[in-house]
Structures are given as structure tokens and as C-alpha cells.
C-alpha positions in Angstrom: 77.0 102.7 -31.7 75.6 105.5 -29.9 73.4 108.3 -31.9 74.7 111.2 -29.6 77.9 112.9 -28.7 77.8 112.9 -24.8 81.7 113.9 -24.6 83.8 115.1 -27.5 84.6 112.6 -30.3 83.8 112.5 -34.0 80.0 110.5 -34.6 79.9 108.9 -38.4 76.6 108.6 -39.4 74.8 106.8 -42.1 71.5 108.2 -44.6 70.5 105.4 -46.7 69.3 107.6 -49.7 70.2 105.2 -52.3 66.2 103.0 -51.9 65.5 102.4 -55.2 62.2 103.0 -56.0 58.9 101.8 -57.6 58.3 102.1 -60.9 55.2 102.4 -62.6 52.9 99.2 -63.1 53.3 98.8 -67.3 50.2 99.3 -68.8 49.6 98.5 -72.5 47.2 98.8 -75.0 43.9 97.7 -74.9 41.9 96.7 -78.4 37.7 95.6 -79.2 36.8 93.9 -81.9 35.8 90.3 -83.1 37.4 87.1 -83.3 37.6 83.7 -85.2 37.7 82.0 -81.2 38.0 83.2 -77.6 36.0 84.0 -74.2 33.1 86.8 -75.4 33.5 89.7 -74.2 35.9 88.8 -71.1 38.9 91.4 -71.6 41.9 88.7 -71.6 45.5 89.9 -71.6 48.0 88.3 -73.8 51.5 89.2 -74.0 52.5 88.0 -77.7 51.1 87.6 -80.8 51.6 83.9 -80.8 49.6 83.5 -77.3 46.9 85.8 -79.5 46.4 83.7 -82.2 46.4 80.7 -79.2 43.6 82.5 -77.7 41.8 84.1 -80.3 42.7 82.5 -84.1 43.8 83.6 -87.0 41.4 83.9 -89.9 38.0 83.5 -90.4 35.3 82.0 -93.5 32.7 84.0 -95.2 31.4 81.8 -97.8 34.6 80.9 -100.4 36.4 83.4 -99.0 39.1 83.5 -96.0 39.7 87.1 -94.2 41.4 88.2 -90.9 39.5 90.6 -88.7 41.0 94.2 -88.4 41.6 92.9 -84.4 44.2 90.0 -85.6 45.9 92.6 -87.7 46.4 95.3 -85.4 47.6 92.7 -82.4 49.6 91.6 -85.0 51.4 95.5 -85.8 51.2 96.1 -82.2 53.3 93.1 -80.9 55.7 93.4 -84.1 56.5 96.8 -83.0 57.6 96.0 -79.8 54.0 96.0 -77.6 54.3 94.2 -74.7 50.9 93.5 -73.3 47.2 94.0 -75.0 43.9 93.6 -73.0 41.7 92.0 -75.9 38.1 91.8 -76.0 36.2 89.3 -78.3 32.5 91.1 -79.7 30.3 88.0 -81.2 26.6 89.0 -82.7 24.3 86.5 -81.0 24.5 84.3 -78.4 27.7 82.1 -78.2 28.6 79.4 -75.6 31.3 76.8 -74.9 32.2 73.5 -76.1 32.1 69.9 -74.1 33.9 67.4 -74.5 31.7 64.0 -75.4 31.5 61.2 -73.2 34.6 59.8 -71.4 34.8 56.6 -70.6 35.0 54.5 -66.8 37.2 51.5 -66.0 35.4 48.2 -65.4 33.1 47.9 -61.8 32.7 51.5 -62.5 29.3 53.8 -61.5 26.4 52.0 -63.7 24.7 55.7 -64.3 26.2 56.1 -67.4 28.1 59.6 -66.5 31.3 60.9 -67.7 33.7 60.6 -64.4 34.3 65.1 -65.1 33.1 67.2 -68.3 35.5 69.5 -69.6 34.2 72.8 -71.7 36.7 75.0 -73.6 37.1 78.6 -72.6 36.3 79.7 -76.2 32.6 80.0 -77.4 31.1 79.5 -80.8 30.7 76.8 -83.4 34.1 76.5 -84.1 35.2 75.0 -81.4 32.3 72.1 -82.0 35.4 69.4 -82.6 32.5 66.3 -82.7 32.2 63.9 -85.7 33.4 60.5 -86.7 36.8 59.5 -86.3 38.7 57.9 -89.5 42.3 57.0 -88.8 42.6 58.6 -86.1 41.3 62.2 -87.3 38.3 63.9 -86.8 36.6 65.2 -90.0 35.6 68.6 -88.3 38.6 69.0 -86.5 40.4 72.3 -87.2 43.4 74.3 -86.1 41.2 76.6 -84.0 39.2 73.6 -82.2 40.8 70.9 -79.8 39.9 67.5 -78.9 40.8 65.5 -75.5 42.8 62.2 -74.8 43.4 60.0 -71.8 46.6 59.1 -72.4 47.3 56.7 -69.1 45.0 55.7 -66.2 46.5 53.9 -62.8 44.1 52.5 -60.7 46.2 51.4 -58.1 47.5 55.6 -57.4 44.0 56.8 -58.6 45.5 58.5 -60.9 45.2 59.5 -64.9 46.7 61.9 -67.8 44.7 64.4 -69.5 45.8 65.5 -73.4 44.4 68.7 -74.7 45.0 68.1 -78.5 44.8 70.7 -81.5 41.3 69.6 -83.3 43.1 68.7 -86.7 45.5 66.5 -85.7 45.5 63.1 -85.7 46.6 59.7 -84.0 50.0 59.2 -85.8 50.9 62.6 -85.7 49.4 64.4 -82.6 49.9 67.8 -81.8 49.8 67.9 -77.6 49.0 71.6 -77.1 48.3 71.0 -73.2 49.3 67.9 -71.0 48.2 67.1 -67.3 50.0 63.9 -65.6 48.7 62.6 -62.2 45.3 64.0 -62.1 43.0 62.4 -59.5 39.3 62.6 -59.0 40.2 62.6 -55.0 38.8 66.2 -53.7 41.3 66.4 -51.0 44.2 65.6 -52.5 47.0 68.4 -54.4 46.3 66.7 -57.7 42.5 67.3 -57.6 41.6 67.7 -61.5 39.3 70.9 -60.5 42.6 72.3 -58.6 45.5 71.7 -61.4 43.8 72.6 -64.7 40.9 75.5 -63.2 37.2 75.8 -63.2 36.8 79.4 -63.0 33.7 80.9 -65.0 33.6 84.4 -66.4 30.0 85.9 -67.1 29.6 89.4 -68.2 26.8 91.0 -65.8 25.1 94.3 -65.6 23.8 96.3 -62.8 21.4 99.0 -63.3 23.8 101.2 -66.2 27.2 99.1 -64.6 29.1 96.0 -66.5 31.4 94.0 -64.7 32.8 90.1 -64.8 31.1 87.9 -62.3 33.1 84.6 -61.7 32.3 81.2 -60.4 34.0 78.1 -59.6 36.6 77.6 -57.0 39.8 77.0 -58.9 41.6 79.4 -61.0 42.2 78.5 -65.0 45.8 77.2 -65.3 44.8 76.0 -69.1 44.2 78.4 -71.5 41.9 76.0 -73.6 39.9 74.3 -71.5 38.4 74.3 -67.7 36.4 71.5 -65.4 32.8 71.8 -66.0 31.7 69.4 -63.2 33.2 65.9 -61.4 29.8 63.5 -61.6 32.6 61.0 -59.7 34.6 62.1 -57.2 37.2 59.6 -54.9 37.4 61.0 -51.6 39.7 59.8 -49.3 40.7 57.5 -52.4 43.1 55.3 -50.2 42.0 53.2 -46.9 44.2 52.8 -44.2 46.3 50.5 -45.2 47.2 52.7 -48.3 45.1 50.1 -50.6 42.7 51.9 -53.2 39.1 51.5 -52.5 37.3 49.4 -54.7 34.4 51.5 -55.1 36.7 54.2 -56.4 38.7 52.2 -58.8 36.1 52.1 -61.4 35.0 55.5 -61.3 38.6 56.7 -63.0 38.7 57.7 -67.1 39.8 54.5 -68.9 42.3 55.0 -72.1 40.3 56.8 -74.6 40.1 59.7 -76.8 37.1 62.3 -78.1 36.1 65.4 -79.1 34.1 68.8 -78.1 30.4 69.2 -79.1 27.7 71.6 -78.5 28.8 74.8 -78.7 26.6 77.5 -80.1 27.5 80.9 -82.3 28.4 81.2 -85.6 31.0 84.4 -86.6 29.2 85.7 -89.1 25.4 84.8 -88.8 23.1 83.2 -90.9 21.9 86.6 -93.6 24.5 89.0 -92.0 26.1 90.8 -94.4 30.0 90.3 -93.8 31.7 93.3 -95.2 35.5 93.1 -94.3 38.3 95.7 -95.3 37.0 98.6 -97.4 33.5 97.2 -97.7 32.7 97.8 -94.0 29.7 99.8 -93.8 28.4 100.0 -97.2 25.3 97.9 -96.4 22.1 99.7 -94.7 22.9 97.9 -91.9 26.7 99.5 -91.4 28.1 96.3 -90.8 31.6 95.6 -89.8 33.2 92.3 -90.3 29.7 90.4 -89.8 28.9 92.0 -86.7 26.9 95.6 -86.0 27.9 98.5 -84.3 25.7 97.7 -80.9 27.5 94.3 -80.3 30.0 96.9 -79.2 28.0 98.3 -76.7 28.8 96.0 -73.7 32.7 95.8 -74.2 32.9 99.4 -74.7 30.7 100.0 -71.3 32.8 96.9 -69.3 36.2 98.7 -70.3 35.6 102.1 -68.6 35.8 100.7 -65.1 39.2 102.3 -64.3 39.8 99.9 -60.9 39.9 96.6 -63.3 41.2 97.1 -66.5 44.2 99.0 -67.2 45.2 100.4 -70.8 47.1 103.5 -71.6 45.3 103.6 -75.6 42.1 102.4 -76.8 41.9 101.4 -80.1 38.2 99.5 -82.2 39.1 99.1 -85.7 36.3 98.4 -87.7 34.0 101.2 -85.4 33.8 104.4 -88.2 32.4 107.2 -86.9 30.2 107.4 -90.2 28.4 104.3 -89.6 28.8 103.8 -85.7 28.5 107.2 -84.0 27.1 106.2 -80.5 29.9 103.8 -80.2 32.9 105.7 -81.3 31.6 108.5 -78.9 31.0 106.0 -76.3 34.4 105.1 -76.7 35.9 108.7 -76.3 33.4 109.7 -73.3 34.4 106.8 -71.4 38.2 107.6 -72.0 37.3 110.8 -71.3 36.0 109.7 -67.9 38.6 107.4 -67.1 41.2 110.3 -68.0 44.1 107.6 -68.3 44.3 107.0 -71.8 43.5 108.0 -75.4 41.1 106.6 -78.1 42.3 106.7 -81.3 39.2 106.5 -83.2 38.6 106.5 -87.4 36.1 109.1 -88.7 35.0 108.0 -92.5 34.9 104.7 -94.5 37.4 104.4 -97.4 37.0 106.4 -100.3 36.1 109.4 -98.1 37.0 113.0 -99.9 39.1 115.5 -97.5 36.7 118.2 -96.7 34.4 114.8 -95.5 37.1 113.7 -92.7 37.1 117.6 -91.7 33.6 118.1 -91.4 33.1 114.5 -89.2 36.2 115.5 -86.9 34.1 118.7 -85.9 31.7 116.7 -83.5 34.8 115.5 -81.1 36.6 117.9 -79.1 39.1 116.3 -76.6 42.4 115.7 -75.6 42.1 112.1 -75.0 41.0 111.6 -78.4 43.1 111.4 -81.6 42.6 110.4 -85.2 44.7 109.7 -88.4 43.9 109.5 -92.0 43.5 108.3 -95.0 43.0 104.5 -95.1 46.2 102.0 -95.3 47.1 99.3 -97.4 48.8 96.2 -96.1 49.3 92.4 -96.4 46.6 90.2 -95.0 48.7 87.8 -92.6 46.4 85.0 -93.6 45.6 85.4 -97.2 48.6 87.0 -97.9 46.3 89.4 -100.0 46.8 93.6 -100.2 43.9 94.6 -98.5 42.9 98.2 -97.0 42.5 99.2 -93.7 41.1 101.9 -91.6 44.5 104.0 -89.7 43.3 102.7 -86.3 44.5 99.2 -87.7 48.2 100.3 -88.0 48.3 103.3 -85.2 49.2 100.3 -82.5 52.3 99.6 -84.0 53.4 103.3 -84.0 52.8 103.6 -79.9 54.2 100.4 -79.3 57.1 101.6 -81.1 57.6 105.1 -79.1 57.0 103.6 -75.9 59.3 100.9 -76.6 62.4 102.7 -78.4 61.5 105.9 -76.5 58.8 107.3 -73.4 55.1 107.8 -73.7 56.2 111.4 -74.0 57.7 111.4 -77.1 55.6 112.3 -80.4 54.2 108.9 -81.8 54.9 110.6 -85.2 57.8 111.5 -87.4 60.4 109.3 -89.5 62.1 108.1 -86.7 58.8 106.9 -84.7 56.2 107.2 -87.3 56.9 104.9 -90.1 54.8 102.7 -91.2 57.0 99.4 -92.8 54.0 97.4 -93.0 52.0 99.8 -94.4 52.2 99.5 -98.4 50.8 102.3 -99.5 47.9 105.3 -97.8 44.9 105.6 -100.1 46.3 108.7 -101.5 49.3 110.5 -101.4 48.4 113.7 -99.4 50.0 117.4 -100.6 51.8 119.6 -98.6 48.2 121.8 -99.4 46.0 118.6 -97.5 48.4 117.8 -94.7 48.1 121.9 -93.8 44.0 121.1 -94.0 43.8 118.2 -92.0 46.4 118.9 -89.2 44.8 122.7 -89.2 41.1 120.4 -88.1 43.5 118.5 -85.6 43.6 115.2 -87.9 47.0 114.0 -87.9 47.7 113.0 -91.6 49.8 109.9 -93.1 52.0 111.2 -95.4 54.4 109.3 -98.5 57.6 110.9 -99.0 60.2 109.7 -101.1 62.7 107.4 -99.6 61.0 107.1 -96.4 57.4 105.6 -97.3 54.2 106.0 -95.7 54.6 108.4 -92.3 52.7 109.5 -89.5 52.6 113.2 -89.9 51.1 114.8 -87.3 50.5 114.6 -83.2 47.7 116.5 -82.8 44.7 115.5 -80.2 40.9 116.0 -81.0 41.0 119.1 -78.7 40.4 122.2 -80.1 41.1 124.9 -78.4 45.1 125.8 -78.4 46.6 124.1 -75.5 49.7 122.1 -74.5 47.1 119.5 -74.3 46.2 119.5 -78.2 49.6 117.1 -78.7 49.7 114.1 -78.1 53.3 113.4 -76.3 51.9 115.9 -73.5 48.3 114.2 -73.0 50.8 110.8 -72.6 52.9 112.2 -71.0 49.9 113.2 -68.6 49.0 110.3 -68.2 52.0 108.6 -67.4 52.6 110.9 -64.2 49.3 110.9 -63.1 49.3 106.5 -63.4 52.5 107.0 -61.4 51.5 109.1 -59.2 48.1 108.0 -58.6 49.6 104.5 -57.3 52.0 106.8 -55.1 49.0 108.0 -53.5 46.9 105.0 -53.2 49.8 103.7 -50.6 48.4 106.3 -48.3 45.0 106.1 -48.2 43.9 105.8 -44.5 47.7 106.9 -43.0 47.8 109.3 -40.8 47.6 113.0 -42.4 51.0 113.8 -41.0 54.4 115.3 -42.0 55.9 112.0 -42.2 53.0 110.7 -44.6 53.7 114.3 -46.9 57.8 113.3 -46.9 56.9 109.6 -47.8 54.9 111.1 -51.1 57.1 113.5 -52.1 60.3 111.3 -51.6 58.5 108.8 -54.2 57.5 111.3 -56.8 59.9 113.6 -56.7 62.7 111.2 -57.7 60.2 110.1 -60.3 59.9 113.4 -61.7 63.2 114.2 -62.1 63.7 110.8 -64.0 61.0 111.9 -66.5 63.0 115.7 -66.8 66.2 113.7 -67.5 64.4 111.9 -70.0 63.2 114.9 -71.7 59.7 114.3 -70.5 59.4 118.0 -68.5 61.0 121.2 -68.6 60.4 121.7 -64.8 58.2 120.4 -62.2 57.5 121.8 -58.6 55.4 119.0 -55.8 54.3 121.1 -53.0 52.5 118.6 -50.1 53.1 120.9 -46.7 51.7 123.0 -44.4 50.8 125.7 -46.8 48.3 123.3 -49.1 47.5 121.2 -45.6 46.4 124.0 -43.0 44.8 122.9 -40.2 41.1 122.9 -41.4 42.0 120.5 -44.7 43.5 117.8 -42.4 40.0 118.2 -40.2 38.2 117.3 -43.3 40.1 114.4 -43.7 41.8 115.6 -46.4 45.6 115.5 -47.8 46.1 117.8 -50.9 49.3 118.2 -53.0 50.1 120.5 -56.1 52.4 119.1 -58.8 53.4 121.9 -61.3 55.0 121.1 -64.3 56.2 122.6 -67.4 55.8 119.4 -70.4 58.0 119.5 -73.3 57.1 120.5 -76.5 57.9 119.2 -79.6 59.6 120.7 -82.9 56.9 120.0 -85.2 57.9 123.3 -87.6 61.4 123.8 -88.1 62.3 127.6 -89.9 65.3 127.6 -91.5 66.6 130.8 -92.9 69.4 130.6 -95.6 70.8 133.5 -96.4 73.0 134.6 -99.5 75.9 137.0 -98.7 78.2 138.7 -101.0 81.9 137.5 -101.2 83.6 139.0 -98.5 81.1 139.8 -96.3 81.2 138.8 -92.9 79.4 136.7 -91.0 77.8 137.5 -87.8 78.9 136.4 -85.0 
């Protein structure tokens, strides 16, 4: 219908106000530390604690004795409390590479050069993923829950085409548990069902350049297995078929025949030949400050690869098993880089266990930031393996507590408290603080874990390593921060290289604005004010290429002291109004 009234009538317009818009991209936690299993060093998301222990294992030997790694713990807390995602990355001390698989087999009239027709390597390095000894009925003496072994379950020379097992290590032929399974592979580059192209090839190699870390990848394919990839194919098919559809007979032989093996090969051992493994509260009483059978420097490249903003995304950092006490550079390598990133906070332990009040206060000095936090004392819990009470630094248990706001609540809401900040799996803190220490340790910005009857062990306390007084010392508003600024970053990004008009300025401001209000309803902000116009954009800013906005905003604070007065009247008095 017409848009204008040319003679007199009635015009009924529509304004579609009711867009819906775009949410922030959900960002988790992100966790360093070591591992029974897993890629080294390769930040890998997982969404459950189940696809964790897939990736990564459950617990590991020292000697006689079984532990789990502070890492499996926390993953463990986080995803029981409701965490949704958590960027993992696996430290090793040493050199660690990948498993292959042994020899696999050809069909008869196959290539006489004595080649495997592909090589398969598993994803995870180390020793432990060495699957390789002699088979008796069926099961493979070093097999093991954490290692795999391979299968060729059916091969079909007339299609050119085989099935792939991926099988768990300990398993065996009567009773085999298929983790992965792959039907119709083919050797035939061209075709859809190219090995190479249905279960990956990818290769992930940690690489530095000059003081900068990043991933380099090769291959062609991308990893659809999460246990294995294609090394190489020594026998490809081509054009398996001639053109009467007939297989080729110098490709028929070159398929796997029926058979079964293992993985061999792999080097890296968790805990190194004369490393000292202290786990729990032993980490760091050695001269050598070690942590779970590594040292504080095998941190160094994880902690470096994680501050690249553009790649890896995280809204809280956590290392437990890094103590300030015994691994100062890379607990202040890990704040610095959070600092820099400015989209997340480290929550960071300062003492070993059995560390005296006034000890904790002194180390807390050296930190001063808002993207920093730290909680004390030490925690008891049950060991998920061992089933063992066993102590661990705060950072351990902390996951659990965020995952918990952010699920039950917003990023802006104090990770602390009885209704946010208990700790269920948390037996008992390493002492029960006074009303006397919590005033101490909160005064030097270290949020306490106190016991209260009735209610158990409790985070106490929201403060941020800043010290000067700020709204920025809590940390609900230093979240909440950085929740806008993730949203509103992303807002922006869209209009990189747009024209630096009024129409660009109304597009930003219809996106956050809405946003904004959302986060007031949600008790997020008192008020906020976005100005993106002509008074902030004059004519010599848009010259320079250049489209500024101001976002004011007013965060909410929290009640953390409560006054109440009761006051004793005499009968018949009145009471005021």
C-alpha cells in the first residue's frame, strides 16, 4: 500500500520493534593443570564431566599409590555445579608424543612393500596410551581404561570398502567395549567416504614466535574422533571402480583385511623417572616446589598460549596446584595476562596447606587487581577415584561456586553467601575461622571460607585483589564488567569497516541498549546511559576514522553488612511511625 497520504484517508503503518536480539556468546571457565591422558597443551573444550574423563582420564599411579590431579577434581565440582563448558589445557613435564597403531594387515594380491594400507595415532600423548603387548584370549595385557586398541571389523572388496573399531585398551574379544565405530570407510581419495575425510587428520602443534604462542595445525581434514586421527594412507584407491563399475584389481588388495591390534610408541611418562610427585597437601614441600609430578615452569607455555583474547574465550581462570609460595612467576603470569586480556578473573591460591593467617596476609600484599581474587584456607573433600578425604587448595572447589551463580543466577551476582556459596562437597576447611579472622582476611581483600552451624563450609567473602576502595574491589561488579563489555564488544565488532554514520550509531545503540535494560531488570545495574551521536562523533573524530561511544552505568552493590538495630521500649510506648 502506499507510504504517503496524497488525498485525505487514514495510513496504518507498521514498526517491527519486536527483533529479538543477540545474546551473548556463553563463555565458561577455562582450567591448567595436568592429566592422566589428552593432547599437551592444546586448550580443548569439553562440555561434561563424562566427555572430560573421555578426553583426559581419571586417575593417575605414583608408585603403590592411585591419586587424581587437582584438574580432574575441579572439572569435576565445576560440571556438578551446573558449568556448562571448560577450556582444558593438559601441562606434561617432558616431551610426550602420540600413540600408533601396529601393523594392519592387506588382503591377498595386496602391495608386497610390507606397509600398513593407513596408520592411525591417538590424539592423546604419553606412555599410557602405549596399548602394545601380546594378546591372550582376546585381551591385551597392557591394555587399560585410559588406552584404546583398533579392529577391522568387516572388509568388502567388491565396494572397496571396510569398518574401523576404536576399542577401549582393556577390553577384550568376548566382551568388547566399542567406544568409536566407522562403517564404509574407503581408501579411494575422491570419494565422500575417504578414511582421511570421515574420521580427521588434523594436527595441533604448540608454536612460538618471538615472545607469541599459538596452535599451528596440519592436515586437511578436521577430527571427527575424539581418540584417534589418520596419520598417513601408504595405499590409496583412486578412482577405485573402472567403467564398468567393476573394482580394479590392483586396488583390491591394498584394503585392511579382518584383524585386530593395538597402539605402540608413544613417549612421556606423568610423573618422570626421580620427580618427586607430591599430590594434595604435599605439593611444594620438596626443594624443587613440585606439584603433582610436574614443576612450576611446565606452566609457562599454557599460561602464555591462553592470553590470546581472539582464540580462546574464558570468563575465570583457574591452576590448582600453582601456589603463589612455590610458583610466583606463574601465578603472576597468570593475573598479568588476565589483566591484559581484561575479560576475566584469576582466582589464584597464595600459601601451601598448613599456612598461619598473618602468612596468607602478608603474600596477598604483592597482588593488587581487580581481575584477581583469592579464597582461603585449604578444603577437604572426597577423592573421586580413591574415594579418600584428601585436602585441597580453594582454587580446586571455587569452580563449582561460579558455575553455580552463573547458572542459578547472572555473573553479577556475589559468588558467595549461603545461597550461592556453599560448598556441599567440601567436608570440612582446614580450620574453622573466627568472626576475629574473617574481619583480618577480608580487611587484606582475601575472601574467607567460613563453617557455620547448620550450613557447613561457606564462601564468605567477594572481595577482588584490588586495593584501593572501588566498586571494582567486588567481585559481582568486576563480572558484571565483564559481561557487558563481552556483550558489547561483539556488538561492536559487527561494525568494524561500516560506514561512520547515524544509521551505523542507531544500529549499536538499538543492540545494547535493549541489552542493558535486560541486565537492570535482572538486578545487574542501577542505571546506565549509551551516548553514540553527534556530541561524542564531531566532525574531526569521524575524519580519523574513528566511532566513539560512552556507556555510563551505575552496578549494583551488594549487602554484605546488614545493621540491625533492636530496640527495647517500655510497655506503652509507641512506636514510630
Amino acid at each position: 500500500m502506499a507510504e504517503t497520504l496524497l488525498s485525505p484517508g487514514v495510513l496504518a503503518r507498521e514498526n517491527d520493534q519486536s527483533f529479538i536480539q543477540g545474546q551473548p556468546v556463553s563463555v565458561g571457565a577455562a582450567i591448567i593443570g595436568p592429566a592422566v591422558k589428552g593432547p599437551v597443551e592444546i586448550p580443548t573444550l569439553v562440555t561434561s564431566f563424562s566427555e572430560y574423563t573421555a578426553i583426559f582420564g581419571g586417575a593417575v599411579q605414583s608408585g603403590s599409590n592411585v591419586y587424581s590431579y587437582l584438574t580432574s577434581v575441579a572439572a569435576s565440582n565445576y560440571f556438578s555445579n551446573g558449568g556448562t563448558s571448560l577450556l582444558v589445557t593438559r601441562v606434561v613435564s617432558g616431551s610426550f608424543t602420540p600413540a600408533v597403531s601396529t601393523t594392519i594387515p592387506t588382503g591377498s594380491g595386496g602391495p608386497t612393500t610390507g606397509l600398513s594400507p593407513f596408520v592411525l595415532e591417538t590424539i592423546s600423548e604419553g606412555t599410557i596410551m602405549n596399548s602394545t603387548s601380546p594378546e591372550t584370549l582376546g585381551a591385551l595385557s597392557s591394555g587399560s581404561v585410559d588406552n584404546i586398541r583398533w579392529e577391522i571389523a568387516t572388509a568388502n572388496t567388491s565396494s572397496g570398502t571396510f569398518s574401523l573399531l576404536i576399542r577401549r585398551g582393556d577390553d577384550n574379544n568376548l566382551q568388547k567395549v566399542v567406544l568409536e565405530s566407522y562403517n564404509n570407510l574407503s581408501l579411494d581419495p575422491y570419494a565422500s567416504n575417504y578414511i582421511s575425510k570421515v574420521i580427521g587428520d588434523a594436527n595441533f602443534n604448540l608454536t612460538s614466535d618471538g615472545g607469541d604462542y599459538y596452535i599451528q595445525q596440519t592436515g586437511s581434514y578436521s577430527n571427527a574422533s575424539k581418540y584417534i586421527r589418520v596419520k598417513q594412507v601408504n595405499y590409496n584407491t583412486p578412482q577405485y571402480f573402472d567403467n564398468n563399475g567393476f573394482a580394479k584389481n590392483q586396488y583390491t588388495g591394498s584394503l585392511p583385511s579382518v584383524s585386530s591390534g593395538s597402539f605402540g610408541g608413544a613417549v612421556g611418562s606423568n610423573i618422570p623417572v626421580g620427580r618427586t610427585a607430591n599430590f594434595n597437601q604435599n605439593i611444594g614441600l620438596n626443594a624443587g616446589a613440585d606439584t603433582q609430578g610436574i614443576s612450576g615452569s611446565d606452566y609457562n607455555n599454557a599460561i602464555a598460549l591462553l592470553s590470546n583474547t581472539d582464540e580462546y574465550k574464558y570468563n575465570v581462570i583457574f591452576a590448582p596446584g600453582l601456589i603463589h609460595q612455590y610458583h610466583p612467576t606463574q601465578v603472576s603470569n597468570i593475573v598479568n595476562n588476565t589483566i591484559g586480556r581484561g575479560d576475566a578473573v584469576a582466582v589464584v591460591d597464595l600459601r601451601g596447606y598448613g599456612a598461619e593467617i598473618n602468612q596468607v596476609i602478608s603474600q596477598a600484599s604483592v597482588i593488587d587487581s581487580s581481575y584477581a581474587a583469592t579464597y582461603w584456607p585449604w578444603l577437604q573433600t572426597i577423592d573421586l577415584n580413591t574415594g579418600e578425604a584428601v585436602w585441597v587448595p580453594a582454587s580446586t572447589m571455587i569452580p563449582g561456586v561460579y558455575a553455580f551463580t552463573d547458572n542459578s543466577s547472572d555473573p553479577w551476582f556475589a559468588p558467595a553467601g549461603i545461597t550461592r556459596g556453599s560448598l556441599g562437597q567440601v567436608l570440612r576447611a582446614e580450620r574453622k575461622l573466627t568472626a576475629g579472622n574473617r574481619d583480618d582476611l577480608y580487611e587484606a581483600n582475601i575472601n574467607p571460607i567460613a563453617t557455620f552451624p547448620g550450613s557447613g563450609v561457606v564462601v564468605f567473602g567477594q572481595k577482588t585483589l584490588q586495593k584501593r576502595a572501588s566498586a571494582l574491589d567486588r567481585i559481582n561488579v568486576r563480572r558484571l564488567l565483564i559481561a557487558l563489555k563481552s556483550y558489547i564488544s561483539q556488538v561492536a565488532d559487527g561494525l568494524v569497516f561500516e560506514q561512520n554514520t547515524a544509521t551505523t550509531r542507531n544500529n549499536f545503540l538499538s543492540q545494547v541498549n535493549p541489552y542493558l535494560e535486560s541486565v537492570q531488570q535482572r538486578q545487574g545495574l542501577f542505571a546506565f546511559k549509551v551516548v553514540m551521536d553527534d556530541t561524542n562523533n564531531t566532525p574531526d573524530v569521524v575524519d580519523r576514522n574513528e566511532l566513539v561511544g560512552q556507556i555510563f552505568l551505575q552496578p549494583t552493590r551488594t549487602a554484605e553488612y546488614i545493621i540491625l538495630d533492636f530496640n527495647v521500649l517500655p510497655t506503652g510506648a509507641t512506636f514510630p511511625a
